[in-house]
C-alpha positions as CSV (number, residue, x, y, z in Angstrom):
1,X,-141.7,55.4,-71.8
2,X,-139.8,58.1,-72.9
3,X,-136.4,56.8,-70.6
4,X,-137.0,53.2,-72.6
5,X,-136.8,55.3,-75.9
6,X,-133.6,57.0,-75.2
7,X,-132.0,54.3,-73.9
8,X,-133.0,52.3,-77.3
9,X,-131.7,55.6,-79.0
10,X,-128.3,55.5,-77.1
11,X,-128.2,52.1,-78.0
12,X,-128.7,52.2,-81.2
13,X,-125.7,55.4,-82.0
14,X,-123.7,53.5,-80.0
15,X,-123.9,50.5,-82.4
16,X,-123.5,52.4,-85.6
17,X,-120.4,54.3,-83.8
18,X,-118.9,50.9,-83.1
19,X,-119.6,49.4,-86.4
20,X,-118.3,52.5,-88.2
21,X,-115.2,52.0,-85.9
22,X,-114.5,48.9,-86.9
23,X,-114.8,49.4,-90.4
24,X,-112.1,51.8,-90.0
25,X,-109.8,50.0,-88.2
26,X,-110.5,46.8,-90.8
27,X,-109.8,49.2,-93.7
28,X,-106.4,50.2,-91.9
29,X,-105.7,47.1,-91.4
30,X,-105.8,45.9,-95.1
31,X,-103.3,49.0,-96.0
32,X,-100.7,48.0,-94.3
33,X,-99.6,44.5,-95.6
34,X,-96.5,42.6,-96.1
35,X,-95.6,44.1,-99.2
36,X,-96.5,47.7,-98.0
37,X,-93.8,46.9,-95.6
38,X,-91.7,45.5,-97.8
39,X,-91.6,48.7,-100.6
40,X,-91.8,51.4,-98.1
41,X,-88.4,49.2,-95.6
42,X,-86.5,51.4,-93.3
43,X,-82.9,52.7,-95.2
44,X,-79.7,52.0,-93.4
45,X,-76.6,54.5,-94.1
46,X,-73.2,54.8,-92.8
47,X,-73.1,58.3,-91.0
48,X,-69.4,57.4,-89.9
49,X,-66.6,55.0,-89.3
50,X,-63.7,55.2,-87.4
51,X,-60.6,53.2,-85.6
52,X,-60.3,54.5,-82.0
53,X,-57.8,52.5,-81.0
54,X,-55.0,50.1,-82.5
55,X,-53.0,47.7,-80.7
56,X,-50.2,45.1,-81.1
57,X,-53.1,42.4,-81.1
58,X,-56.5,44.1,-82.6
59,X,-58.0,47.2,-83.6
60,X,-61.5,48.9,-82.2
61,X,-63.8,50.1,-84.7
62,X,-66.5,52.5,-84.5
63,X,-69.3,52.4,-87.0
64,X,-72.3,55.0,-86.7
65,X,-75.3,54.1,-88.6
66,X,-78.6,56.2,-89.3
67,X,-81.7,54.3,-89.5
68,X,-84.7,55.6,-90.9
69,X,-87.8,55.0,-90.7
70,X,-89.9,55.1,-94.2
71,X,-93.2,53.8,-93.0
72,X,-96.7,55.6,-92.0
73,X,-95.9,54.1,-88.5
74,X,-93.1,53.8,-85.4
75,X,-91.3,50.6,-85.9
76,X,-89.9,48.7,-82.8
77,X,-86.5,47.7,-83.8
78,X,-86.0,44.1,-82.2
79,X,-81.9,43.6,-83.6
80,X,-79.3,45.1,-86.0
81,X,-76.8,43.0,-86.5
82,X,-74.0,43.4,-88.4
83,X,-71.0,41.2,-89.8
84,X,-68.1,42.8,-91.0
85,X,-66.5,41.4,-93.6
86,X,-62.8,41.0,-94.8
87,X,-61.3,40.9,-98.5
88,X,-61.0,36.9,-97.9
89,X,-64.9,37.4,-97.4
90,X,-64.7,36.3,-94.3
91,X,-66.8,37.6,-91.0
92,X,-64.1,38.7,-88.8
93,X,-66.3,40.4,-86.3
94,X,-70.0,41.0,-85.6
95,X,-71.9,44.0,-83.5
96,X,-75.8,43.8,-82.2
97,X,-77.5,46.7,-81.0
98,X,-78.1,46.0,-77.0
99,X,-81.3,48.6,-76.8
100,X,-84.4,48.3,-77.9
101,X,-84.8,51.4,-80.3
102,X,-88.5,52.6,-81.4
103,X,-88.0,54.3,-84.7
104,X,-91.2,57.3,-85.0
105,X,-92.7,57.2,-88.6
106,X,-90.4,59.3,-90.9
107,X,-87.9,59.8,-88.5
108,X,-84.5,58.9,-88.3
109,X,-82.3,57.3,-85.5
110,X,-78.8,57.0,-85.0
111,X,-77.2,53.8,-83.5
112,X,-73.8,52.9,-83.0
113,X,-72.0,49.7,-82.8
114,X,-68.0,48.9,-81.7
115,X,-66.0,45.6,-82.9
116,X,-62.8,44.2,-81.8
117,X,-61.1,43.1,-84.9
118,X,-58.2,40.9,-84.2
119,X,-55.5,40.9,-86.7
120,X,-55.5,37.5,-87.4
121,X,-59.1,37.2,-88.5
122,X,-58.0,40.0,-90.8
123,X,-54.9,38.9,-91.8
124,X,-55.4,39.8,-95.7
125,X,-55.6,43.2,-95.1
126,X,-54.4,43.9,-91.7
127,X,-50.8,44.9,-92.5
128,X,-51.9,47.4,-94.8
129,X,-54.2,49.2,-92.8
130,X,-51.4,49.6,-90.1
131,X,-49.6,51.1,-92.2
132,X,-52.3,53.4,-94.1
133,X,-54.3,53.5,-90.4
134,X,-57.2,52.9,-92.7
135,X,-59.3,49.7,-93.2
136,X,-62.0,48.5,-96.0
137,X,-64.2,46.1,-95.2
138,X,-67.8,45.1,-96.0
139,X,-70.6,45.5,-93.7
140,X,-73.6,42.9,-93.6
141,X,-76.4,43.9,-91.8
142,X,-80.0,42.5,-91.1
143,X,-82.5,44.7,-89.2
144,X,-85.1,42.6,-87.9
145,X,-88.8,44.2,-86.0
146,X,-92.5,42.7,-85.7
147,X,-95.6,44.9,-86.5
148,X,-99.0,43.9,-86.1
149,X,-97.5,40.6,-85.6
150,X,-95.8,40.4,-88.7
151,X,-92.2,39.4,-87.9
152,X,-89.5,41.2,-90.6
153,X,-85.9,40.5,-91.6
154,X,-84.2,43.0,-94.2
155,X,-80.5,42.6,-95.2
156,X,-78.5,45.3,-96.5
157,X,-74.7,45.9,-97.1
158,X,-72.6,48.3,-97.4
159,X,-68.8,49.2,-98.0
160,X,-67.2,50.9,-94.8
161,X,-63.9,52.7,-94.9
162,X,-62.1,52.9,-91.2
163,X,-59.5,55.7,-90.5
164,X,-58.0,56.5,-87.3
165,X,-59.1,59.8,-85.5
């Protein structure tokens, strides 16, 4: 009799404990929406360009962007794709990051992308950055990750200023 009570007991905690659990992770689940995502986006910034190379045909150029992470959770970054962007406003080159890169909440990563850049798709401005061994361009990005099976795409652009090391 007594057995037959305490199992009932044990029964009956572990009910409440699940249904409190639940509640919890239902009430979790309601903060983080869309739009929390959406307000609270990671922030891209330029940490460094650079040319490392320039040839009689194209130029190599470095970029070095920090990532960071504003939201309450790690984000798994799917893509970051970038298109650089002449004068002419023209994409004359485009970089993806080729690793999967898991972002901790409030943290900050660094990834870094290399384009070829052949002078004629930059012909509007090539000539002057041989000569100044500097280049201008703009940099459109989209960083694209899925959480809690929300799929998100953020553009952002930015000015980048090449000069050779």
């Amino acid at each position: 009799m007594l057995k037959k009570v305490f199992i009932s007991l044990s029964a009956a905690i572990g009910l409440i404990v699940f249904i409190t659990s639940c509640e919890t992770l239902q009430s979790s689940a309601k903060e983080i929406t869309r739009s929390y995502i959406e307000e609270n986006k990671p922030d891209i910034k330029v940490k460094s360009t650079s040319i490392s190379e320039i040839t009689l045909k194209d130029m190599t150029l470095n970029v070095t962007l920090d990532v960071k992470n504003n939201l309450s959770f790690e984000i798994p970054v799917d893509k970051l794709k970038v298109d650089l962007v002449n004068t002419s406003g023209k994409v004359f080159a485009t970089g993806n990051s080729v690793e999967t890169l898991k972002i901790p909440s409030k943290q900050t990563r660094e990834v870094n992308l290399k384009f070829k850049a052949s002078y004629l798709d930059v012909f509007s401005t090539a000539f002057n950055a041989i000569q100044n061994k500097s280049f201008k361009c703009t940099a459109n990005m989209t960083l694209t990750f899925t959480v809690y099976g929300m799929s998100f795409e953020f553009p952002y652009s930015k000015e980048l200023s090449f000069t050779e090391k």
